[in-house]
C-alpha positions as CSV (number, residue, x, y, z in Angstrom):
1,X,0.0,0.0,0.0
2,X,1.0,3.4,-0.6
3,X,2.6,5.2,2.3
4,X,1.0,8.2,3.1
5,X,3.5,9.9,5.1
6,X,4.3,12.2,8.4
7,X,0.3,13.9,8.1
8,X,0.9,14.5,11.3
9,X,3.6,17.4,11.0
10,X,2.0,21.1,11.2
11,X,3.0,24.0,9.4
12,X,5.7,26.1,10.7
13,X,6.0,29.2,10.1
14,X,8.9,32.0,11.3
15,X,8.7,35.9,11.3
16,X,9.7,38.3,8.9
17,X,10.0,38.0,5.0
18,X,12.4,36.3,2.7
19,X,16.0,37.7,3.6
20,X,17.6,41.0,1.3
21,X,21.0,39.3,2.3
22,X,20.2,35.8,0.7
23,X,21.8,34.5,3.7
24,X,22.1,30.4,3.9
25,X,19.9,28.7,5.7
26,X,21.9,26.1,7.2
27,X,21.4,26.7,10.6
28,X,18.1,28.1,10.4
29,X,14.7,27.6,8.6
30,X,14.0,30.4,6.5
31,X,11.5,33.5,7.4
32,X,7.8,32.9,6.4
33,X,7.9,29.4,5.1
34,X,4.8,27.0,5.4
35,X,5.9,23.4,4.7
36,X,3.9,20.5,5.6
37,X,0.9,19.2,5.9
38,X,-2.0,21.4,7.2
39,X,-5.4,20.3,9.5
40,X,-7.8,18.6,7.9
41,X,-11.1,20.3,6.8
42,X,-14.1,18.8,7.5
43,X,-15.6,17.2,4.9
44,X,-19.0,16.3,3.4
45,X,-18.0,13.2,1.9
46,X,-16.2,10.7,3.6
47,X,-16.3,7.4,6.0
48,X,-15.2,7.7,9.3
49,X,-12.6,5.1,10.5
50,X,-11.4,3.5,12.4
51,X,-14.3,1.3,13.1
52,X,-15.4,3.8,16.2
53,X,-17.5,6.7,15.1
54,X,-17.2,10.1,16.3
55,X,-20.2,9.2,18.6
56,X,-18.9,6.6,19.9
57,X,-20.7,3.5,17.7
58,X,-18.8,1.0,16.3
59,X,-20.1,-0.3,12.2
60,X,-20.7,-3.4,12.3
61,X,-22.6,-6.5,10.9
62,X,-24.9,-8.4,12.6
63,X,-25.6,-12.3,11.2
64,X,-28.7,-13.6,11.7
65,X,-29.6,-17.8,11.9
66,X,-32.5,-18.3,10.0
67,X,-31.8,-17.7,6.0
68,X,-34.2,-14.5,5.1
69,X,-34.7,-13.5,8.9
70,X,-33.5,-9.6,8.7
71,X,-34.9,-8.3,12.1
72,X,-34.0,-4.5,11.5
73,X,-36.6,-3.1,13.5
74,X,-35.2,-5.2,16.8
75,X,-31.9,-3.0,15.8
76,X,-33.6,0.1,15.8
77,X,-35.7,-0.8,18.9
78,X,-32.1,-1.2,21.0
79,X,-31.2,2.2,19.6
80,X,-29.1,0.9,16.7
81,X,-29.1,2.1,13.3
82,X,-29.1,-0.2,10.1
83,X,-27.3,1.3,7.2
84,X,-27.3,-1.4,4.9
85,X,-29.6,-4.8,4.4
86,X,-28.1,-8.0,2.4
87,X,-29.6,-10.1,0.0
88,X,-27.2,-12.5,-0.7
89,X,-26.6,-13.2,3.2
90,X,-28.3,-13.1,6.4
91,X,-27.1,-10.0,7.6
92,X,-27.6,-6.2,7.8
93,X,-24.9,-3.7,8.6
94,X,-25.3,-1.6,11.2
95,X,-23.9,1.7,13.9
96,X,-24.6,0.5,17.0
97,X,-22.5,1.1,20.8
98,X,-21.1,-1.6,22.8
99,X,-24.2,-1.4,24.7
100,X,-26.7,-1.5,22.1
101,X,-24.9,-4.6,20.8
102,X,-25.2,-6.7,24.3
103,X,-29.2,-5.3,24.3
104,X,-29.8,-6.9,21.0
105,X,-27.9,-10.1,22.0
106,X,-29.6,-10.8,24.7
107,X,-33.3,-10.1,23.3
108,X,-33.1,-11.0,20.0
109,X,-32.9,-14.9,19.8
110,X,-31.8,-15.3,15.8
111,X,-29.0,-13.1,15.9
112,X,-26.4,-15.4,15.3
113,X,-23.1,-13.0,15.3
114,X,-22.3,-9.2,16.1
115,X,-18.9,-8.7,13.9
116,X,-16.8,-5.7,13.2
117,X,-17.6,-3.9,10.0
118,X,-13.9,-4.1,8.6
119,X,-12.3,-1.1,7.1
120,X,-10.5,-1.7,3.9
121,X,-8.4,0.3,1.6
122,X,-7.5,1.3,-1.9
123,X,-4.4,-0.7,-3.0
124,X,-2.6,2.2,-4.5
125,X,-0.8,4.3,-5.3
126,X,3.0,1.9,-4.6
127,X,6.2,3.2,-5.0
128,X,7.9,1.7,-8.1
129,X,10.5,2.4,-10.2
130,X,9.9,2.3,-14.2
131,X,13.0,1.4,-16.6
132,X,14.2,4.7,-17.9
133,X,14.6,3.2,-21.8
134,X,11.4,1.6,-22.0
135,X,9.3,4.5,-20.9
136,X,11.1,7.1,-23.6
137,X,10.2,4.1,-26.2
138,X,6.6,4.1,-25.1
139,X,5.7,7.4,-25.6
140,X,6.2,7.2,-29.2
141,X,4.5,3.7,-29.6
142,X,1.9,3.4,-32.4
143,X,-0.7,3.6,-32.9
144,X,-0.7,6.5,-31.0
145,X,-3.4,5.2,-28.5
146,X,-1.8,2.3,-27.6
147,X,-0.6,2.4,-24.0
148,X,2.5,-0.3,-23.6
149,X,0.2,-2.7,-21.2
150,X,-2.7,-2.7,-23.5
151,X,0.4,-3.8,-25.9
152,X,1.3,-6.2,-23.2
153,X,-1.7,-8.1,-22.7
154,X,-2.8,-8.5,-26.3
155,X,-5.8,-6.6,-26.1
156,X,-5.3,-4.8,-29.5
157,X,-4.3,-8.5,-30.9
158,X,-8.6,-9.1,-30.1
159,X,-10.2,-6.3,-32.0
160,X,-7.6,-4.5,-33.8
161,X,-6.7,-7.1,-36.5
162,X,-6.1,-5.1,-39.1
163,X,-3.3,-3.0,-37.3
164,X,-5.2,0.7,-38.6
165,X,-5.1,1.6,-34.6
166,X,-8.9,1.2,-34.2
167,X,-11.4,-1.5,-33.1
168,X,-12.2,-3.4,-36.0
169,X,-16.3,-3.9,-36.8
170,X,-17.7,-7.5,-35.5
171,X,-14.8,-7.9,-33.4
172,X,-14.8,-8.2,-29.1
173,X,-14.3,-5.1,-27.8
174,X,-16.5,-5.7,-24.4
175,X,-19.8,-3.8,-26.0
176,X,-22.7,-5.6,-24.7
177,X,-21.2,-6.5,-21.4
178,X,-21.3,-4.6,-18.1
179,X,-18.2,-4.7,-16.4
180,X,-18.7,-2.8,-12.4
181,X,-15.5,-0.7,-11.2
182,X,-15.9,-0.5,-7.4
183,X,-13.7,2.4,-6.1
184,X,-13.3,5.9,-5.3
185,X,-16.3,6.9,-8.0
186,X,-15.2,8.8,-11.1
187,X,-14.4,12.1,-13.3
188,X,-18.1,11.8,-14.9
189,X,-17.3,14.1,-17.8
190,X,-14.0,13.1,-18.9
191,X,-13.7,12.8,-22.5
192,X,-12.4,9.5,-22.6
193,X,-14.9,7.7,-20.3
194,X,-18.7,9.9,-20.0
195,X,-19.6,7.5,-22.9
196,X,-19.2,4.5,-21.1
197,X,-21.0,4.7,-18.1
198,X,-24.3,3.1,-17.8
199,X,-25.2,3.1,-14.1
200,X,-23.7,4.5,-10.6
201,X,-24.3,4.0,-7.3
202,X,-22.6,6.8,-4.3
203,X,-22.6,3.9,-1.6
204,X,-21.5,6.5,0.9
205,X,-23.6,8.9,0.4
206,X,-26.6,6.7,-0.9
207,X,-27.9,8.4,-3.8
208,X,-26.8,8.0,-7.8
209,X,-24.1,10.1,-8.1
210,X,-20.8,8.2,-8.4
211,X,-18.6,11.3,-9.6
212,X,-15.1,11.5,-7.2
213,X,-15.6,15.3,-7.0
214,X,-18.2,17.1,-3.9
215,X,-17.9,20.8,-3.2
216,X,-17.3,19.5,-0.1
217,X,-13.4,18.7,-0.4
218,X,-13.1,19.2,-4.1
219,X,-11.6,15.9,-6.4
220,X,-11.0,12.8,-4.4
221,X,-7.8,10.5,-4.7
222,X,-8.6,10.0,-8.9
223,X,-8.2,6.1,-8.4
224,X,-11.4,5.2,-9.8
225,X,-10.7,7.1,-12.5
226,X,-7.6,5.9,-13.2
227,X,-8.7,2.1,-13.2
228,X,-11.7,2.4,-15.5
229,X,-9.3,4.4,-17.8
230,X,-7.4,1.2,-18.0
231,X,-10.6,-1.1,-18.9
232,X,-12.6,1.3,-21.0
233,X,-11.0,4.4,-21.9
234,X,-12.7,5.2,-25.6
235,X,-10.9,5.7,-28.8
236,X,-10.3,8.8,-30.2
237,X,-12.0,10.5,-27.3
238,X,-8.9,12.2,-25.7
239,X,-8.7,15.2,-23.2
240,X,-5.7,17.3,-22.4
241,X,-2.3,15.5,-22.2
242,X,-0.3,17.3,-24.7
243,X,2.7,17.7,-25.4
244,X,2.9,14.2,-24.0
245,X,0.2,12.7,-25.6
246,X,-1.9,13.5,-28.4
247,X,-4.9,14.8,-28.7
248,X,-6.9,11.4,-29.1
249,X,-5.5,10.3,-25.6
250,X,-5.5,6.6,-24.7
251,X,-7.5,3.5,-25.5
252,X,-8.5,0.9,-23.2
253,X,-8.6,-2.7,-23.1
254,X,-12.0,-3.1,-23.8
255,X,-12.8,0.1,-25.1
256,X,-16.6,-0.8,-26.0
257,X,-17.4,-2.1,-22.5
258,X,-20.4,-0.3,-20.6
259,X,-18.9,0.5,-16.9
260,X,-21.1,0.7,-14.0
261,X,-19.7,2.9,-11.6
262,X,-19.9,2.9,-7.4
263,X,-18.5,5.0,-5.0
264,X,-16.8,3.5,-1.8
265,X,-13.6,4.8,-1.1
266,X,-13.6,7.9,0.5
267,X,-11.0,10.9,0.0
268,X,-8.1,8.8,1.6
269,X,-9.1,5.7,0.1
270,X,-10.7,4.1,3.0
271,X,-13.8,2.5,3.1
272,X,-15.6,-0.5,5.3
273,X,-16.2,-3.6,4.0
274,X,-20.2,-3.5,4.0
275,X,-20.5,-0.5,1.5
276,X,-18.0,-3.2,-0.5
277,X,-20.3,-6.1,0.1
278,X,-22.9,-4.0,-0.9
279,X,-22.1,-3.1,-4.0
280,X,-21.1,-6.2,-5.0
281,X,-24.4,-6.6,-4.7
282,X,-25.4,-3.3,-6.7
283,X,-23.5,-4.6,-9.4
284,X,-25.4,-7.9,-9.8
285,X,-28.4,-5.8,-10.0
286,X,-27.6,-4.2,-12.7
287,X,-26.5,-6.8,-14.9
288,X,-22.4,-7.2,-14.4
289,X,-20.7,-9.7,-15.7
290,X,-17.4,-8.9,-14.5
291,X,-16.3,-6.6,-11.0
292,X,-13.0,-5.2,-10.5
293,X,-12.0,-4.4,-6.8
294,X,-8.9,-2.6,-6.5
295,X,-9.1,-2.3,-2.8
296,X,-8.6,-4.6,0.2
297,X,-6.6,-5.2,3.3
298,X,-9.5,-7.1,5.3
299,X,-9.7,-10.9,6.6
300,X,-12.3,-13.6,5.5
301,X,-15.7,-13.9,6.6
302,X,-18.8,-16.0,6.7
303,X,-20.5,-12.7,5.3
304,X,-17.9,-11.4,2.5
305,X,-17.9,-15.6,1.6
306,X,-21.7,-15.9,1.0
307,X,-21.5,-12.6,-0.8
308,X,-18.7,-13.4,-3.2
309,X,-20.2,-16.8,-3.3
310,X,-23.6,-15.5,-4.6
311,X,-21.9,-13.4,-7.2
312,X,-20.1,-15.8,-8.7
313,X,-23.5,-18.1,-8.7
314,X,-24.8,-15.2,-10.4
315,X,-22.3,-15.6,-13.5
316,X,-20.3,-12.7,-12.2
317,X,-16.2,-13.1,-12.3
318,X,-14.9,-11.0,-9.6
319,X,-11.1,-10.0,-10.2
320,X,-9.0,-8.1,-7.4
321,X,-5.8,-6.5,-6.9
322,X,-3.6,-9.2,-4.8
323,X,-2.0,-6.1,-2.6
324,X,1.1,-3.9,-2.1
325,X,2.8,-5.4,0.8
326,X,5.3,-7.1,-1.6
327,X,4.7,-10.4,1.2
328,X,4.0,-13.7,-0.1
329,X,0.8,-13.7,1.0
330,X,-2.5,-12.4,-1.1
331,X,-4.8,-9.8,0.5
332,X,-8.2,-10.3,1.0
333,X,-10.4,-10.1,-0.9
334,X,-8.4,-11.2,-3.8
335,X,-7.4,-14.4,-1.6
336,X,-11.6,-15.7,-1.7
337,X,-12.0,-18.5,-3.4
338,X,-15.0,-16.6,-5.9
339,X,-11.7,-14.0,-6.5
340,X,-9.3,-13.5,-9.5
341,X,-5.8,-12.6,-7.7
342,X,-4.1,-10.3,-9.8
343,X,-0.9,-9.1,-9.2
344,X,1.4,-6.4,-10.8
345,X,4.8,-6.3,-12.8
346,X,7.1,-4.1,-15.0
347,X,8.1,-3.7,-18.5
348,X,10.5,-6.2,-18.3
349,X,7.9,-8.3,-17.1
350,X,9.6,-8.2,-13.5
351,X,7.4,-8.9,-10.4
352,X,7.1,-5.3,-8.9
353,X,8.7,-4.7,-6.3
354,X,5.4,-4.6,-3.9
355,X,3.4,-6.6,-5.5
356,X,1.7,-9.6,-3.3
357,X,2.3,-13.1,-4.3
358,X,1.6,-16.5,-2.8
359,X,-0.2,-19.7,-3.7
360,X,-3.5,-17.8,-4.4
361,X,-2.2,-15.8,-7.1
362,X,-3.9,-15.9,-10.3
363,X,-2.8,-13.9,-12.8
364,X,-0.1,-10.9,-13.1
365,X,-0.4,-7.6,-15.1
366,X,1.3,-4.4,-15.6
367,X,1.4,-2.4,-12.5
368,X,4.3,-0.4,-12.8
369,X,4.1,3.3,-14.1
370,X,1.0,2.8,-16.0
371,X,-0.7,6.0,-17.9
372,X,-4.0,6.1,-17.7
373,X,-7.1,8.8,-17.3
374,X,-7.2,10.9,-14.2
375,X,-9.5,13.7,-13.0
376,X,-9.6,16.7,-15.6
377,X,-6.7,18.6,-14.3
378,X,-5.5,17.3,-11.8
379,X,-2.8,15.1,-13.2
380,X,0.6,16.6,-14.7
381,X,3.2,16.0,-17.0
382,X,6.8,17.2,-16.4
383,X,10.2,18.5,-17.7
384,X,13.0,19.0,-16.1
385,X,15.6,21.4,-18.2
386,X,19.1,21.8,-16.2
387,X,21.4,23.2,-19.3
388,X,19.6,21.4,-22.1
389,X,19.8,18.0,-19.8
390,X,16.1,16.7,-19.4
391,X,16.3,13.5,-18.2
392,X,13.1,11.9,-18.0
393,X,10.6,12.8,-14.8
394,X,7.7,12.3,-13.3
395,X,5.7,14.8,-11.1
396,X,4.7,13.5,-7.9
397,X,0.9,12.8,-7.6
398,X,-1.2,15.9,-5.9
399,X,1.8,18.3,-5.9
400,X,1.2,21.7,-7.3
401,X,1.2,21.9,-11.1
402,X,3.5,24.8,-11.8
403,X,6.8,26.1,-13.5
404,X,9.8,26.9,-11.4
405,X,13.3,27.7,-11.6
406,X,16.6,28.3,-9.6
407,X,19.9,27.6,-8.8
408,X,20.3,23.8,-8.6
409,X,21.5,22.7,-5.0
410,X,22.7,19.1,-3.4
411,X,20.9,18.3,-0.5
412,X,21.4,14.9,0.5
413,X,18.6,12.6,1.6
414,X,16.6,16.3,2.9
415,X,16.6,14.1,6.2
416,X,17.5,17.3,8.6
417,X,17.0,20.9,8.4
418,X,20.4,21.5,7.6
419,X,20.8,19.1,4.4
420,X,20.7,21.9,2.0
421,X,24.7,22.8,1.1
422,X,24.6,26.3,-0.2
423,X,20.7,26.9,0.1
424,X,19.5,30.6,0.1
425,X,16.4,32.0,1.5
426,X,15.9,33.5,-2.2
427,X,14.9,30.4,-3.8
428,X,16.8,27.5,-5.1
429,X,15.8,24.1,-6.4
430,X,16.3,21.1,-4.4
431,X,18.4,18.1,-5.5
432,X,17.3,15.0,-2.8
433,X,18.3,11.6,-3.4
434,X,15.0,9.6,-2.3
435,X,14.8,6.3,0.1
436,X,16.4,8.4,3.6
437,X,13.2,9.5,5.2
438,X,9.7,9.7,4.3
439,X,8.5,11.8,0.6
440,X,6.9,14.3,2.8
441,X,9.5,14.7,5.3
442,X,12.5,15.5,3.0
443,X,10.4,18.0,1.5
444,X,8.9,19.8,4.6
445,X,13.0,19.8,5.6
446,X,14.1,21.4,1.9
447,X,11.3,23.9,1.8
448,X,12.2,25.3,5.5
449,X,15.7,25.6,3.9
450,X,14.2,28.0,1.3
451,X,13.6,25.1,-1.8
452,X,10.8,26.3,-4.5
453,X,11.0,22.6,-6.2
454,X,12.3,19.7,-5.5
455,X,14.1,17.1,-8.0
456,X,14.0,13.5,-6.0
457,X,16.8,11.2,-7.4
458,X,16.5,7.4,-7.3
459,X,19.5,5.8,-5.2
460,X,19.2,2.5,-7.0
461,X,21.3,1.6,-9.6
462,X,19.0,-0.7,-11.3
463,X,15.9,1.3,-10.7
464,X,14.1,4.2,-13.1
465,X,11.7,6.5,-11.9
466,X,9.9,6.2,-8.7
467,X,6.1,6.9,-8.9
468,X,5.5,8.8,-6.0
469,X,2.6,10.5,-4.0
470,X,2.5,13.9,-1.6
471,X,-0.3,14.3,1.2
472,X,-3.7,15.5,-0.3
473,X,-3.1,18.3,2.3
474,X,-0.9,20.8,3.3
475,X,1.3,23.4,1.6
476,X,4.1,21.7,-0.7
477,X,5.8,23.0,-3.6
478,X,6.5,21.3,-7.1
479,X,8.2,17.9,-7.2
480,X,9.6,15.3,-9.9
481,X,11.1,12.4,-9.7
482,X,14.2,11.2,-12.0
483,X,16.3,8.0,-12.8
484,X,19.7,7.6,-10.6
485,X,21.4,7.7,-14.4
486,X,19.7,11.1,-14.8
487,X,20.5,12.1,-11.3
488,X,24.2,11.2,-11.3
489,X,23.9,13.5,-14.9
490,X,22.3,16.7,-12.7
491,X,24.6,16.1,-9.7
492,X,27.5,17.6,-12.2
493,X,25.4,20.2,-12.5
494,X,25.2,21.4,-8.8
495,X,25.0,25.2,-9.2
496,X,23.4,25.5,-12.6
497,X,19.9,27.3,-13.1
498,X,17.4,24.4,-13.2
499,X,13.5,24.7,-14.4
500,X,11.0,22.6,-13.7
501,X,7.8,22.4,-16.0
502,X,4.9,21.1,-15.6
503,X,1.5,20.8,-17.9
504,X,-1.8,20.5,-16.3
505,X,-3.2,17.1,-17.6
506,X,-6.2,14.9,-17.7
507,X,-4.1,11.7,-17.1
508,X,-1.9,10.1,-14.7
509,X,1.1,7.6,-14.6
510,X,0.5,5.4,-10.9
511,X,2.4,2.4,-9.6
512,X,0.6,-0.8,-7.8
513,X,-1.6,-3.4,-8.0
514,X,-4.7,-1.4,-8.7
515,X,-3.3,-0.9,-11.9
516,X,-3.3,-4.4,-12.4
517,X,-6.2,-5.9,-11.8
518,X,-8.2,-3.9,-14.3
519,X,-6.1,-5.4,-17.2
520,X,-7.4,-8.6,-16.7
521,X,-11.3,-7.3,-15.3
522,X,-10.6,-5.8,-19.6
523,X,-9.8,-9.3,-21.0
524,X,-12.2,-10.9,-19.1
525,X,-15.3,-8.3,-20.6
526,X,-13.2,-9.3,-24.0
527,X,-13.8,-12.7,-23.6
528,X,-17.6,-12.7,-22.1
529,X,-17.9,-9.7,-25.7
530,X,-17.0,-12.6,-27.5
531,X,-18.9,-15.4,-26.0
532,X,-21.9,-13.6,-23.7
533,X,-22.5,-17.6,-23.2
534,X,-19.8,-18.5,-21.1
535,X,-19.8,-18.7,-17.2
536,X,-17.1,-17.3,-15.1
537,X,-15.3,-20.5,-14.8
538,X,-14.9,-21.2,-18.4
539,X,-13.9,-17.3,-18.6
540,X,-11.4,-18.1,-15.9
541,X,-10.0,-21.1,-17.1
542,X,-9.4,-19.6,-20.8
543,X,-7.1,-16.7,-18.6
544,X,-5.5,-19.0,-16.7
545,X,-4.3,-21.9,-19.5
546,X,-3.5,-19.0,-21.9
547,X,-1.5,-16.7,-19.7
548,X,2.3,-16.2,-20.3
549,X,4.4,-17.8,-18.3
550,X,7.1,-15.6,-16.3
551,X,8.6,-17.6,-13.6
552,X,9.1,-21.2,-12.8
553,X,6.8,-23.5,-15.4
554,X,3.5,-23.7,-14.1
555,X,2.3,-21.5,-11.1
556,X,4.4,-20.5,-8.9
557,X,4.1,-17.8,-6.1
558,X,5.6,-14.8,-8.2
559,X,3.8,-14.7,-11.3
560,X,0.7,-17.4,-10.4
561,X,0.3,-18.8,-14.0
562,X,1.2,-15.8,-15.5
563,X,1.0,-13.0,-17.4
564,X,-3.1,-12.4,-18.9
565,X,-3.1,-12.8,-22.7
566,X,-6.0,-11.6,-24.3
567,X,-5.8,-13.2,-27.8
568,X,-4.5,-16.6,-26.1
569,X,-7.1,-16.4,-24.1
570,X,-10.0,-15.7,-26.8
571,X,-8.4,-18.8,-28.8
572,X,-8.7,-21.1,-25.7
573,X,-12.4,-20.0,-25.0
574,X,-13.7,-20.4,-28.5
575,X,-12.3,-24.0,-28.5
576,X,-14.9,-24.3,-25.1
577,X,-17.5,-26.6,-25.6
């Protein structure tokens, strides 16, 4: 999972303005600087966690004996409140206090079990570092629309046979199937995806509004966003993203699919695991054939069993990211039997270096600095100029978009307020090497020093550019991130005027399993395009015998049987009975 650093560190602030005498500020943090992360506003739009409430209930979710049996009003009579009522289990979830829950116990015969109503989380963004040659390849792949994992898994191979760059008539492209993208909701109106949208559901907020943007607290994290860019982005249908990209954007993997769209995750990512549960259920309502869950981070239960259970009876495949923790064990709920693992790897077909494995791994996909759609806006694209050197960059996710410039100084790992050799209250731009301390920690240090932008170096040899995230909150300045080749480059270059550019976009490159999972929730919509007959197992076992083969023959822990191929796997599905 990603780490969201030190939120805990309050603006500082000393007296007096920005020094006449440009005097270093070794010793000292500069005069008037805010660095750091600032107090949360409220918001209108979130859910509370931990599993307390601000009122002192606990969300849980209350199992009842007899099948059917959903005794609500014995919940509201202790003083409990119901927030959400099961059909595929015996159960309703519910805010109730510690004494509430012993007052139902005891008078209410069927209850069977009182459990806590988990919290779960998205399952990215990840720290990861992209291969420096690869990614200046990919940017001038054709056709133009082609992102390198759609490349990858073969999707094009399905319904672009005759190479012009566009979906070819009569071929699978996923129209006619519904494919449900449970996450953080969604940029409604963005070019690439307002098409493809046929139903939403706002789970916390329980109305029919799925959009990731409330006046409240303004976009949320953009996750959603991002993942149903990777399933369904449309052809030709592109929003800002030059110079980068052109002006037709990206295509997705199954760029006629029609997404359903609910909300879960709030503005941090969190979420419990009933609004989860019930829009799994939401989903089978309105007629999904496939879900992708890019979230997790709970344990097992007779309740999440039944549910996933009931969807798959439904002729639902359910495919999940298999977690960040890089341990070799898969997160839950990508570890349920009724759940497609998926985990993530690089261009060179590398497991990432988060990505879950273990024996319950399906399937692996690319997870590492994938481009995809992102809130209008809110995404960027960056140069970095240090006398006519631009290695390739990245600009952290939620930094400030904007162009700045200044004299290029070393300092360090930013682990201490005195890092920054040569650093002047006037302005300078900050050369860090990452992996010391926290993101937001070596920034709140180089921008007390004085630092209008900040260049973050990897320190491995072997690694390219690190996808990384700031706060959603607090005052920061303009970030990138750069290869250790590029930075050993710029550290020659200590002294020299550096600029930083960055263009506002309406797409995002982000690291993790989340990315994942969606490639293969695209292939399967492919394959179910192709054959609307075929149940989820047949669906499954096409993606599993077809898949490529990275690590030891046969499954293994790392890879689990492989990487998805969507043209193998269309060949071993129309040879189904």
């Amino acid at each position: 999972m990603k780490r969201w650093g030190l939120m805990g560190l309050l603006a500082l602030a000393a007296c007096g303005p920005d020094d006449s005498s440009d005097k270093g500020a070794q010793s000292q943090v500069c005069p008037n600087i805010i660095a750091g992360s600032l107090s949360e506003p409220v918001e209108t739009r979130h859910v509370r966690a931990p599993l307390t409430d601000d009122d002192g209930r606990q969300r849980v979710i209350i199992r009842y004996r007899n099948q059917g049996v959903m005794a609500t009003a014995r919940v509201h009579q202790v003083g409990g409140q119901v927030t959400a009522t099961f059909r595929s289990t015996p159960a309703v979830a519910a805010r109730m206090s510690l004494q509430e829950q012993r007052a139902l116990l005891a008078e209410d015969p069927t209850v069977e079990s009182i459990e806590q109503d988990q919290e779960w989380r998205a399952l990215a963004p990840a720290t990861a570092p992209i291969h420096p040659v690869l990614a200046s390849v990919a940017r001038g792949a054709t056709p133009r629309e082609f992102t390198p994992g759609l490349r990858k898994v073969q999707a094009h191979e399905v319904w672009d046979v005759d190479g012009d760059g566009l979906p070819d008539p009569d071929r699978p492209t996923g129209a006619g199937v519904r494919l449900c993208v449970i996450d953080s909701g969604l940029d409604l109106e963005h070019p690439e995806l307002r098409d493809a949208v046929v139903a939403g559901r706002d789970l916390l907020e329980d109305d029919d509004d799925p959009s990731d943007f409330s006046s409240g607290h303004g976009w949320g994290t953009g996750h959603g966003t991002h993942v149903a860019g990777i399933i369904a982005a449309r052809p030709c249908h592109g929003g800002r993203g030059s110079p980068q990209l052109s002006d037709t954007g990206v295509m997705g993997v199954a760029p006629g699919v029609e997404l359903i769209i609910t909300r879960v995750l709030d503005i941090h990512g969190r979420t419990h695991m009933s609004f989860v549960l019930a829009a799994v259920e939401y989903c089978a309502e309105q007629g999904a054939k496939v879900i992708s869950l890019s979230l997790g981070g709970g344990v097992p239960s007779k309740t999440t069993f039944e549910v996933f259970a009931a969807a798959h009876a439904q002729g639902i495949l359910v495919v999940a990211a298999s977690g960040n923790s890089n341990a070799q064990r898969v997160d839950y709920p990508a570890s349920d039997p009724h759940v497609l693992a998926v985990g993530a790897v690089d261009s060179l077909d590398q497991r990432a270096t988060f990505s879950s494995g273990g024996s319950q791994l399906a399937l692996v996909a690319p997870g590492v600095d994938v481009l995809s759609t992102f809130p209008r806006g809110q995404g960027a694209f960056s140069t970095v100029d240090v006398r006519d050197t631009r290695p390739l960059s990245r600009s952290l996710l939620y930094a400030p978009i904007e162009n700045k410039w200044g004299k290029l100084v070393d300092c360090g790992g930013g682990a201490t307020l005195d890092s920054c050799k040569g650093s002047t209250c006037s302005g300078f731009v900050a050369y860090v090497r990452h992996g010391e301390v926290p993101t937001d920690m070596a920034m709140v240090n180089v921008m007390k020093q004085g630092a209008r932008a900040v260049i973050f170096a990897n320190s491995s040899w072997e690694g390219g550019v690190d996808i990384l995230t700031m706060p959603r909150r607090g005052q920061w300045v303009p970030a990138v991130t750069i290869t250790q080749a590029g930075g050993t480059v710029l550290h020659r270059m200590l002294g020299e005027l550096a600029r930083i550019s960055m263009s506002p976009a309406d797409y995002a490159y982000m690291s993790g399993t989340s990315m994942a999972a969606p490639y293969v929730s695209g292939v399967a919509a492919l394959l179910f395009s192709a054959r609307p007959s075929a149940t989820p197992d047949q669906v499954k076992h096409a993606l599993l015998s077809s898949a490529k083969d990275l690590g030891p023959s046969g499954h293994d822990e790392d890879f689990g049987h492989g990487l998805v191929q969507a043209r193998g796997a269309l060949e071993v599905l129309t040879q189904l009975p």
